[in-house]
C-alpha distance (Angstrom), angle and dihedral (degrees) to the residues before:
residue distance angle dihedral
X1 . . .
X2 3.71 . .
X3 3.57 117.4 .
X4 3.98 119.8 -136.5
X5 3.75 121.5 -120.9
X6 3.88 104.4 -98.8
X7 4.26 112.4 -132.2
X8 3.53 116.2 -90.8
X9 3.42 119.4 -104.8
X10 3.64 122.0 -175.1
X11 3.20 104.5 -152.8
X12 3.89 95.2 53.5
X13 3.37 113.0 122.0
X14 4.29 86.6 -151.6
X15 4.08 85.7 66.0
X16 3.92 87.5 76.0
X17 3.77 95.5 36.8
X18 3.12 99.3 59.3
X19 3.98 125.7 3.6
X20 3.24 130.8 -173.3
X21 3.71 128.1 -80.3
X22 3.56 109.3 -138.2
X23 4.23 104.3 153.5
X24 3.93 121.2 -18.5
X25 3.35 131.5 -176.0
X26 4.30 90.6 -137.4
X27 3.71 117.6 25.6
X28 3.60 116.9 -115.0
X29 4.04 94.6 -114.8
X30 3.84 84.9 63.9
X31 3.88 93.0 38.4
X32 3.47 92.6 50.8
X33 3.67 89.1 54.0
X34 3.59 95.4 45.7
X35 3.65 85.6 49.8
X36 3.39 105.9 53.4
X37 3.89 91.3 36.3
X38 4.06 94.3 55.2
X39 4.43 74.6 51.2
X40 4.11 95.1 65.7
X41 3.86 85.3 33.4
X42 4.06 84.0 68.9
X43 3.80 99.3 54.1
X44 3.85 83.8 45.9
X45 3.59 89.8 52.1
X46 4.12 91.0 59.8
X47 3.11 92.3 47.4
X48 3.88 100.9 53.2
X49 3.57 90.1 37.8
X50 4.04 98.7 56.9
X51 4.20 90.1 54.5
X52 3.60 90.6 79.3
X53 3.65 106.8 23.1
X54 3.98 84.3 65.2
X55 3.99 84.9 68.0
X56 3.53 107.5 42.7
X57 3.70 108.7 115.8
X58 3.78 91.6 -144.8
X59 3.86 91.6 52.3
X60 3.46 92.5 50.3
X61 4.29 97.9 50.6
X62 3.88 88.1 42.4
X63 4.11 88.2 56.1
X64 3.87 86.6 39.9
X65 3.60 87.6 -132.4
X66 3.96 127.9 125.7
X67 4.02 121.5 -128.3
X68 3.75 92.6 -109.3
X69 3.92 88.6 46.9
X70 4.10 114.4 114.0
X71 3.86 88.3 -133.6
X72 3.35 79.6 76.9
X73 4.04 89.4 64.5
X74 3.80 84.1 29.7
X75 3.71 91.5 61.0
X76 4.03 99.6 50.8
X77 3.84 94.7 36.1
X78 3.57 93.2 49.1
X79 3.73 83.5 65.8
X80 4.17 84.8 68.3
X81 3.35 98.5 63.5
X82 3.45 91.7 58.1
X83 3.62 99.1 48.0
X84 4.08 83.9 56.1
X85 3.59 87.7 55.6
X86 3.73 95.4 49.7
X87 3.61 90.0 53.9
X88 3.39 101.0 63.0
X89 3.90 94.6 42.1
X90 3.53 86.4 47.4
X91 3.69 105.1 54.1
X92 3.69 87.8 44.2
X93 3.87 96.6 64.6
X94 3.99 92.7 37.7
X95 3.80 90.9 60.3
X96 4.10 90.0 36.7
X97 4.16 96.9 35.7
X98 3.46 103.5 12.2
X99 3.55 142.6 -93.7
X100 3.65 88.9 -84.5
X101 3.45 107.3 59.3
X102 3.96 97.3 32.5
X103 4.21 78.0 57.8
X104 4.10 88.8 52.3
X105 3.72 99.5 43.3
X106 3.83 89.0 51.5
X107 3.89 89.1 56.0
X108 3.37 90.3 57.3
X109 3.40 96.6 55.2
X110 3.71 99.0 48.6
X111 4.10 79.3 52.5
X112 3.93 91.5 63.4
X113 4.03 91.0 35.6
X114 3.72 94.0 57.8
X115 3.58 97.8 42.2
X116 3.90 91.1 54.8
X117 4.03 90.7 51.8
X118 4.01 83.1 52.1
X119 3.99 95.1 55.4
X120 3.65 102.5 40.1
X121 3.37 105.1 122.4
X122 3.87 97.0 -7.8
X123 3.52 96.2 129.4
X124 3.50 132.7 111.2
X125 3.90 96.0 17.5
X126 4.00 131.8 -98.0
X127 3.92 84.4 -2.4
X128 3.93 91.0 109.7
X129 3.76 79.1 -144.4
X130 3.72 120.4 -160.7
X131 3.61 99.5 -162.0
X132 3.59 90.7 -135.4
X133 4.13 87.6 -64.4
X134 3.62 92.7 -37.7
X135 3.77 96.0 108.3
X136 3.77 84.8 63.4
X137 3.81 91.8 50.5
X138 3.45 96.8 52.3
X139 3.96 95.3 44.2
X140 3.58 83.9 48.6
X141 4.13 89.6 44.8
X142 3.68 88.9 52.1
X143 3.48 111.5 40.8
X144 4.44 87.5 54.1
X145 4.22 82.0 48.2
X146 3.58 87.3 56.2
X147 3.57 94.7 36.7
X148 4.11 83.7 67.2
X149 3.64 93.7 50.4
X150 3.69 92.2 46.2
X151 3.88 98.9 47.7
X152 3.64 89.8 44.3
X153 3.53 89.5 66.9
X154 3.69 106.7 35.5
X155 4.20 81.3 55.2
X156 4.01 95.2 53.8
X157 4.07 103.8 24.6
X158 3.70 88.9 68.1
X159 4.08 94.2 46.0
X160 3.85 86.0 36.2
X161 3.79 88.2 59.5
X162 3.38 102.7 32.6
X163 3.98 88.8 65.0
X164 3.16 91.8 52.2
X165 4.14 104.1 53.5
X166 3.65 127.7 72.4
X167 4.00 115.7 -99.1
X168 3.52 90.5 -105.5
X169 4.21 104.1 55.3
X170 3.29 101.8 26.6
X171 3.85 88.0 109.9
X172 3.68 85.4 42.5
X173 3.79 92.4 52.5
X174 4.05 92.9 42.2
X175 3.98 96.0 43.8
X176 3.79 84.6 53.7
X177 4.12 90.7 53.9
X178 3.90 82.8 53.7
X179 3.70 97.4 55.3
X180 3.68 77.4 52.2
X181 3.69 89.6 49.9
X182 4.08 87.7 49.9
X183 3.90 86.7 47.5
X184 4.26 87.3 58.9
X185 3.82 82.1 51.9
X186 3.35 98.4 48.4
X187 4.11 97.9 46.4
X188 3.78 90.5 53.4
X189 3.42 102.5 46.7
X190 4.00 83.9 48.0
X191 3.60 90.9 46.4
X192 3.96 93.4 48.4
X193 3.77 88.8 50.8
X194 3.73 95.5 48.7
X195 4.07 92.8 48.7
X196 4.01 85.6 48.5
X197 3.97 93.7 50.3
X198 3.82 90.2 42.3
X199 3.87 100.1 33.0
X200 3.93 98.5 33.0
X201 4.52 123.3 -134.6
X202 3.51 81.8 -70.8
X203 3.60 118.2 66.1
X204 3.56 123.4 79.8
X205 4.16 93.4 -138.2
X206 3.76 79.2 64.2
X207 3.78 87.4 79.7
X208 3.66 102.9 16.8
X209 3.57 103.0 60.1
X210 4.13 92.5 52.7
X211 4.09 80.6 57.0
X212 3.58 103.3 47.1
X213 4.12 91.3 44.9
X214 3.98 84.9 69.1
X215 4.05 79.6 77.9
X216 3.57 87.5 82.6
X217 3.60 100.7 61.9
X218 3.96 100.8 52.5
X219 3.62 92.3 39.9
X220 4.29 94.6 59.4
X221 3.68 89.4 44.3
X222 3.52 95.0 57.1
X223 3.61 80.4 45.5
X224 3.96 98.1 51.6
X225 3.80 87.1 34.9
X226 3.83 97.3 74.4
X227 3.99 99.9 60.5
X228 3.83 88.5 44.1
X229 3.98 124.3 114.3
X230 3.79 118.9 -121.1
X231 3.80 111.1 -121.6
X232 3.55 113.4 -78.0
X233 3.43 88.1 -139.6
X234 3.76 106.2 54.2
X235 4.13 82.8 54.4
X236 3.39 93.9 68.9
X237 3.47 100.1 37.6
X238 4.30 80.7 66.5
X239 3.99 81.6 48.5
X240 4.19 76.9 -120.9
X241 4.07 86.3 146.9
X242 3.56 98.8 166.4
X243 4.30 85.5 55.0
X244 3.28 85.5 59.2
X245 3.71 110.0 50.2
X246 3.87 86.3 50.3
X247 3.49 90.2 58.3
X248 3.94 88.9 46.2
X249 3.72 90.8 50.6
X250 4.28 87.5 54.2
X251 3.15 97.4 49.3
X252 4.00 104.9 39.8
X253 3.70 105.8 7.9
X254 3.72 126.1 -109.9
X255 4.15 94.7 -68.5
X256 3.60 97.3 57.1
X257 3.52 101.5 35.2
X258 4.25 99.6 75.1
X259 3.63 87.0 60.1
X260 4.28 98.1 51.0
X261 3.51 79.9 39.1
X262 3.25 96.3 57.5
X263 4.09 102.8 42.3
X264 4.12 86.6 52.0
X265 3.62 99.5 52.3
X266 3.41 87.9 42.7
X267 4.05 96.1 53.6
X268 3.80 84.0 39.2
X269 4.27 92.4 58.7
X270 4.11 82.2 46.0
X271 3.72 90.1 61.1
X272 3.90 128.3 86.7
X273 3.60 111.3 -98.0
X274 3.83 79.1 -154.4
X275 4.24 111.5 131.8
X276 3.65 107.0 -111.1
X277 3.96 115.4 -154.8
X278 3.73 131.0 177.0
X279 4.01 88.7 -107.2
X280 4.33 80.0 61.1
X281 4.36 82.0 60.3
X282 3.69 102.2 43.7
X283 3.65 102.9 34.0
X284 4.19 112.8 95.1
X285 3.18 89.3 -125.3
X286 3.59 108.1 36.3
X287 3.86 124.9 124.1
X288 3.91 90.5 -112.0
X289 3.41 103.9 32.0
X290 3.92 101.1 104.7
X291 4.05 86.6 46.3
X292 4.07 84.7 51.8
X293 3.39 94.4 49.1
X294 3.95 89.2 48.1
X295 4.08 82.9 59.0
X296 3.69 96.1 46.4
X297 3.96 102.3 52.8
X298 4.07 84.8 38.3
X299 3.96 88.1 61.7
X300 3.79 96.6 33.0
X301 4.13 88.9 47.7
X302 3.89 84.8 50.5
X303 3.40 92.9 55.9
X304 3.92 97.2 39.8
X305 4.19 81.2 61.4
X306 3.79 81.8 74.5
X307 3.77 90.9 -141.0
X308 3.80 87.7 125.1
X309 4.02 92.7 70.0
X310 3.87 92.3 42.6
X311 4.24 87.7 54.7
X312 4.15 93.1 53.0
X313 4.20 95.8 27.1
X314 3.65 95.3 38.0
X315 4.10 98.3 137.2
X316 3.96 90.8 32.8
X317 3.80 85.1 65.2
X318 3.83 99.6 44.2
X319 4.03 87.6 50.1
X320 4.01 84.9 52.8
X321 3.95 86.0 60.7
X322 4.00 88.4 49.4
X323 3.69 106.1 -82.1
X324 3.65 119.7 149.0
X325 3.94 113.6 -133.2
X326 3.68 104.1 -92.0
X327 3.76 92.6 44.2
X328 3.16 99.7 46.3
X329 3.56 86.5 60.0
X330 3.38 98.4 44.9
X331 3.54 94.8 53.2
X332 3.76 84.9 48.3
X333 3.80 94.1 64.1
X334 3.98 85.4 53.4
X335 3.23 89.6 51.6
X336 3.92 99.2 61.8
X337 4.13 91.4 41.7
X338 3.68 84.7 58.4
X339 3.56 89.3 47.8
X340 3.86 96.3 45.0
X341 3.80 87.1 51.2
X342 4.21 97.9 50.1
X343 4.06 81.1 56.8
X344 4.44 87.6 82.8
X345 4.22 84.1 60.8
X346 4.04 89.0 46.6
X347 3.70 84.7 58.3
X348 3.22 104.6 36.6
X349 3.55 95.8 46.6
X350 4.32 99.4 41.4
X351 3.18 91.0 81.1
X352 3.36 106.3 40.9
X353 4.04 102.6 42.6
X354 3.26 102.6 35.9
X355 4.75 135.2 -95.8
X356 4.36 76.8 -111.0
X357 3.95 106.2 45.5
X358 4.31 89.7 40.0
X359 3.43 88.3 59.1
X360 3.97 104.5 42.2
X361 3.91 88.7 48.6
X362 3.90 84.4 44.4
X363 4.25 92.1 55.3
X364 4.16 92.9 42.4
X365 4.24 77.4 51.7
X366 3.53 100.8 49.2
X367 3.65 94.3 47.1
X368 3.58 100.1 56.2
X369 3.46 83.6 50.5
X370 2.90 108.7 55.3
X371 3.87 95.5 43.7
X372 3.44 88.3 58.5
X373 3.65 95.1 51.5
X374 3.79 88.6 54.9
X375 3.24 93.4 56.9
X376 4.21 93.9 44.8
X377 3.81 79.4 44.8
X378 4.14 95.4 53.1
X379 4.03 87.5 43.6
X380 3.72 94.5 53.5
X381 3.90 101.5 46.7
X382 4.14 94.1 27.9
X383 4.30 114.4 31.1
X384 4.14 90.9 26.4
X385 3.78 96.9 32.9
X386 4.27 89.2 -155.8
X387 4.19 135.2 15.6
X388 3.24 121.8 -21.3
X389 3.46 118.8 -179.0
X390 4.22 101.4 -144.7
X391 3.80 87.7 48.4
X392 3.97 93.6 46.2
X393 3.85 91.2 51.9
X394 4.05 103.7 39.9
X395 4.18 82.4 49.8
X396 3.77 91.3 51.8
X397 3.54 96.5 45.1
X398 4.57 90.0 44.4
X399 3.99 77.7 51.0
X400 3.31 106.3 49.5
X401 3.89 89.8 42.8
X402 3.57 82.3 55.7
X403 3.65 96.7 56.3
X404 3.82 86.4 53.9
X405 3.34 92.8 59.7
X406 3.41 105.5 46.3
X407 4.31 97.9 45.4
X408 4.03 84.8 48.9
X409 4.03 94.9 41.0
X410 3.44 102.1 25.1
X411 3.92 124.6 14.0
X412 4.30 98.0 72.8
X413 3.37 109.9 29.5
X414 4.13 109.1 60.4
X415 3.93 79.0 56.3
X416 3.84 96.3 51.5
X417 3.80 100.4 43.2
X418 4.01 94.1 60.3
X419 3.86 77.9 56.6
X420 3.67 96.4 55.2
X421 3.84 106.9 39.6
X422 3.83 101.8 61.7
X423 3.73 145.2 83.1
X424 3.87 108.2 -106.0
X425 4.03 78.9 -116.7
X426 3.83 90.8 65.2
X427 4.00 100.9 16.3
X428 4.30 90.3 95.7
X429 4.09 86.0 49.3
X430 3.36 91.2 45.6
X431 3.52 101.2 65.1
X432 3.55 91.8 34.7
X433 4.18 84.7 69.8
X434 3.70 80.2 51.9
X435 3.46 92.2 66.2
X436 3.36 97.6 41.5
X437 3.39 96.7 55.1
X438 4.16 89.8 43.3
X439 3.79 84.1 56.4
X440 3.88 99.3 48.4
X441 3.94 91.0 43.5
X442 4.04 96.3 46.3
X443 4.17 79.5 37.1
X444 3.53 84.1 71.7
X445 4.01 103.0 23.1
X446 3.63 87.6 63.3
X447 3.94 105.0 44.1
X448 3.84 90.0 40.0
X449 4.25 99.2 50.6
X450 3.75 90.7 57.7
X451 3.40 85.2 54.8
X452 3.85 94.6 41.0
X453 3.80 95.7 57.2
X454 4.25 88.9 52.3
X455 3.75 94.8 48.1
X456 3.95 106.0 23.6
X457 3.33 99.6 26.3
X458 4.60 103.0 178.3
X459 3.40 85.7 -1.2
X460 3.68 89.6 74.9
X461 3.90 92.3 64.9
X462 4.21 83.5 57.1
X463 4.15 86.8 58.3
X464 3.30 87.6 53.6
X465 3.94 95.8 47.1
X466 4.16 86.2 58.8
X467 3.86 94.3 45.7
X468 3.84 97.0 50.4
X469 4.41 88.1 47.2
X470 4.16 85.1 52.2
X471 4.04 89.4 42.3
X472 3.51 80.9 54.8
X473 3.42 110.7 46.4
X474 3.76 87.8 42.6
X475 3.55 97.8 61.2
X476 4.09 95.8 38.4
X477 3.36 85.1 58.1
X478 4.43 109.4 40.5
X479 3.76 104.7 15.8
X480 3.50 120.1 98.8
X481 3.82 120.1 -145.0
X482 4.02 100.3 -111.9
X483 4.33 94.1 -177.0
X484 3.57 123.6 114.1
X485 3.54 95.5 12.5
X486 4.17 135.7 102.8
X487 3.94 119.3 -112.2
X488 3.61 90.7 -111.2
X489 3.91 89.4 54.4
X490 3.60 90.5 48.2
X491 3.59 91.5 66.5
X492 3.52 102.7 45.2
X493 4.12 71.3 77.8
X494 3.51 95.0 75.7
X495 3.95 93.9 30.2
X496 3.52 89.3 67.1
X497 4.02 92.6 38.3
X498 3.92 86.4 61.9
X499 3.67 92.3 48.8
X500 4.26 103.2 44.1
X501 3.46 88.5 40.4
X502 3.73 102.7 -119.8
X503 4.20 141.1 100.6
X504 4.21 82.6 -163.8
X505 4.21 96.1 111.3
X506 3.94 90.3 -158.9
X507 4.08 80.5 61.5
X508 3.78 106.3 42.0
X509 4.01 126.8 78.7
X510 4.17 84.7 -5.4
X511 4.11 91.1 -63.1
X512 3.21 88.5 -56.4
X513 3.75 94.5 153.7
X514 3.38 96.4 51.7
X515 3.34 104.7 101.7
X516 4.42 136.7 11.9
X517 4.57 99.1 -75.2
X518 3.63 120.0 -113.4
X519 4.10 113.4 -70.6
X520 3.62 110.1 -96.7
X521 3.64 122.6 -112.4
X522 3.74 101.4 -165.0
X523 4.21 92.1 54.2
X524 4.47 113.8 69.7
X525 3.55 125.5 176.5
X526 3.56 106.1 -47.7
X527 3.38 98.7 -16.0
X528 4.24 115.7 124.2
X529 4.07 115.5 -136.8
X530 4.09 100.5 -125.6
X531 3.84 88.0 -156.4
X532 3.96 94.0 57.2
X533 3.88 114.3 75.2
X534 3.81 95.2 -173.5
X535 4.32 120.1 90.3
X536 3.48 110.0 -78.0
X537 3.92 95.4 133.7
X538 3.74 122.6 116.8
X539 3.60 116.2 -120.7
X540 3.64 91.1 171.7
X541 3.61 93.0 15.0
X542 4.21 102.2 -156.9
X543 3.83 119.2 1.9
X544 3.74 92.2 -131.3
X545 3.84 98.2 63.0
């Protein structure tokens, strides 16, 4: 049934969270799309951005640090630590405040982070000044600063979007945001190499400019972020019902909105009122535990891929298969286009394969890969002794194949499940372990590889080879297939774990889990199945409205 305009009250808090939609030029579905797409573009953006900043000669005298020096690893990984940090302050004010505003303060924060990285040792010009080890400080300062804004998003985007996509697309709707993500990547790195053709090794704008144009990104989400809804969700969660239907009415329009309304106050009544705390996920026997340890090996398998160290060392590892400098980087930058293309199979195929089947397929990929690299890798530097132009080829090709694999298998969906698998109570902490976890593994990811490639040269790629067959036999054999299913169905998963006994998903609720379930009949586009209590209502409805 329609709902009537609640009075205004100006000292609501609910009037900024979510105001009302009269006309708009873009619909909030797309906005919010936009929005949280432009989001994973940012972390993207560091990424990209740091692969070339590493080798500017400038950089590396104003740091006072040489190119073989692990400050160099010390400087990006720091970054980590801060995004673990984020998470957890993050995730606390989106269940507290509201996924809004936790979203908003973390902008500004990776506002004031990235404007520190840009000043360190600015001052007095072309002097690459180290400020008697201050430059260092600061870059070191600013890149933890933005590591909080940055890991604050990444841990309530993906919950933020999640609740807002039907139960069918919302891996279609997040894969999407990380094609966005791979776009971010892809600009910097183009917009590093660009400055370094036009600028030259030696100029400091070389790597400053590439830092500075990460302004743009905070500053239109704060933008976009003021005309967007609250989640629906989170409202009545707070029991603030009236917040709610507003935000119903925005999205969907008055007719729709009684019936989403409706479904998610119903699942929300179904749920435990029970306090969930991050004790409750780490403790044996606490009531999200299992689902927490689900989240953990997911990041920690992601990492063990070893995709992380080809996104940030991307020309480093094309020059260890025989590249010269400028080609390696070159072929780096058509690399990441490749990459941002394979993205439109992630999301077509997410929800049609499967989160679990993607990323077994993706591990038994990666590990042929990269034991074939090692051994292009060992025939470059030890049978040729120097380039050789077969070798250099066949290992770009194996690599870029490998990049394919892992942003269709891999990139998405160790994000989305932590979305899927929780009570709404817990969902916002849930991914915040995510990130936490992301940041310790890439932490280490990122300061080891530097020193991988100067002590293990090839070999490296064969490290790899054995961490992607363990990713993979990990997740065949624990991880539950979370696609095509409603939260609440999700966790029936670990429900019945608890009870047979078991975290193998070929042994619990009759392997069950182990693939996507059957298509319903009785649920069509959009339309809500009056017999089924759980969440299969739209909020979004499709991604590509």
């Amino acid at each position: 049934m329609p709902f009537p305009p609640p009075p205004p009250d100006p000292d609501s808090p609910s009037e900024h969270d979510s105001p009302p939609p009269p006309k708009r030029w873009v619909s909030q579905k797309k906005a919010i799309v936009a929005f949280s797409s432009i989001a994973i573009a940012l972390y993207g953006y560091d990424q990209g951005m740091m692969s070339l900043v590493n080798t500017n000669y400038s950089y590396l005298r104003t740091m006072g640090i040489s190119g073989d020096s692990s400050m160099v690893g010390v400087i990006v990984s720091v970054y980590y630590l801060g995004c673990l940090v984020g998470a957890i302050i993050a995730s606390d004010w989106a269940d507290k405040k509201g996924r809004k505003r936790s979203i908003n303060a973390c902008l500004y924060t990776t506002v004031v982070g990235n404007i520190l990285m840009f000043v360190a040792g600015l001052f007095p010009w072309k002097s690459d000044n180290t400020w008697g080890g201050g430059s260092c400080a600061l870059m070191l300062i600013g890149r933890v600063v933005l590591g909080l804004g940055v890991g604050g998003i990444d841990a309530t985007i993906p919950v933020y979007s999640s609740e807002l996509s039907k139960d069918g697309a919302r891996g279609r709707a997040l894969a999407k945001e990380f094609q966005a993500n791979i776009g971010g990547l892809l600009l910097a790195f183009a917009l590093n190499l660009g400055f370094t053709r036009w600028l030259g090794k030696e100029s400091q704008w070389a790597w400053r400019l590439p830092i500075v144009v990460m302004q743009v990104f905070p500053w239109v989400l704060i933008f976009i972020i003021k005309s967007l809804p609250e989640s629906p969700r989170w409202f009545i969660s707070e029991d603030r019902i009236d917040d709610a239907k507003k935000a119903l009415v925005g999205l969907h329009g008055e007719v729709q909105a009684g019936e989403f309304f409706d479904e998610l106050h119903r699942a929300q009544q179904e749920e435990s009122d029970e306090k969930i705390g991050y004790l409750d996920m780490l403790k044996w026997d606490g009531s999200q535990f299992h689902p927490t340890m689900v989240t953990i090996m997911g990041q920690v398998n992601q990492a063990l891929t070893g995709y992380g160290a080809v996104s940030v060392y991307g020309p480093q590892i094309f020059e260890l298969l025989g590249w010269g400098v400028s080609a390696a980087e070159h072929t780096t930058i058509i690399n990441y286009a490749i990459y941002f293309g394979m993205m439109t199979i992630a999301w077509m195929s997410i929800d049609v394969l499967g989160r679990r089947k993607l990323m077994v397929w993706g591990s038994g990929g990666l590990a042929i890969c990269f034991a074939f690299l090692a051994i292009l890798g060992g025939l470059a530097l030890d049978f040729f002794h120097g380039p050789n132009l077969a070798i250099e080829i066949l290992g770009s090709i194996v690599l870029v194949v490998s990049t394919a694999i892992f942003g269709i298998c891999w990139l998405a969906t160790v994000w989305l499940i932590p979305t899927e698998i929780y009570p709404s109570g817990a969902r916002a902490q849930g991914s915040a372990v995510s990130v936490i976890i992301w940041g310790l593994a890439n932490f280490a990811v990122t300061f080891l590889t530097p020193l991988g490639f100067n002590y293990l040269k090839y070999w490296l790629f064969l490290v790899f080879a054995m961490t992607n067959t363990f990713a993979g036999w990990w997740t065949w054999r624990f991880s539950p297939e979370t696609g095509g299913r409603s939260f609440e169905e999700n966790q029936e998963f670990f429900v019945s774990a608890r009870v047979e006994g078991s975290w193998m998903v070929k042994r619990v609720d009759g392997g069950k889990f182990l693939q996507m379930p059957p298509k319903q009949q009785d649920v069509e586009d959009g339309e809500i199945a009056k017999d089924d209590p759980s969440e299969t209502a739209p909020l979004l409805g499709q991604s590509n409205e």
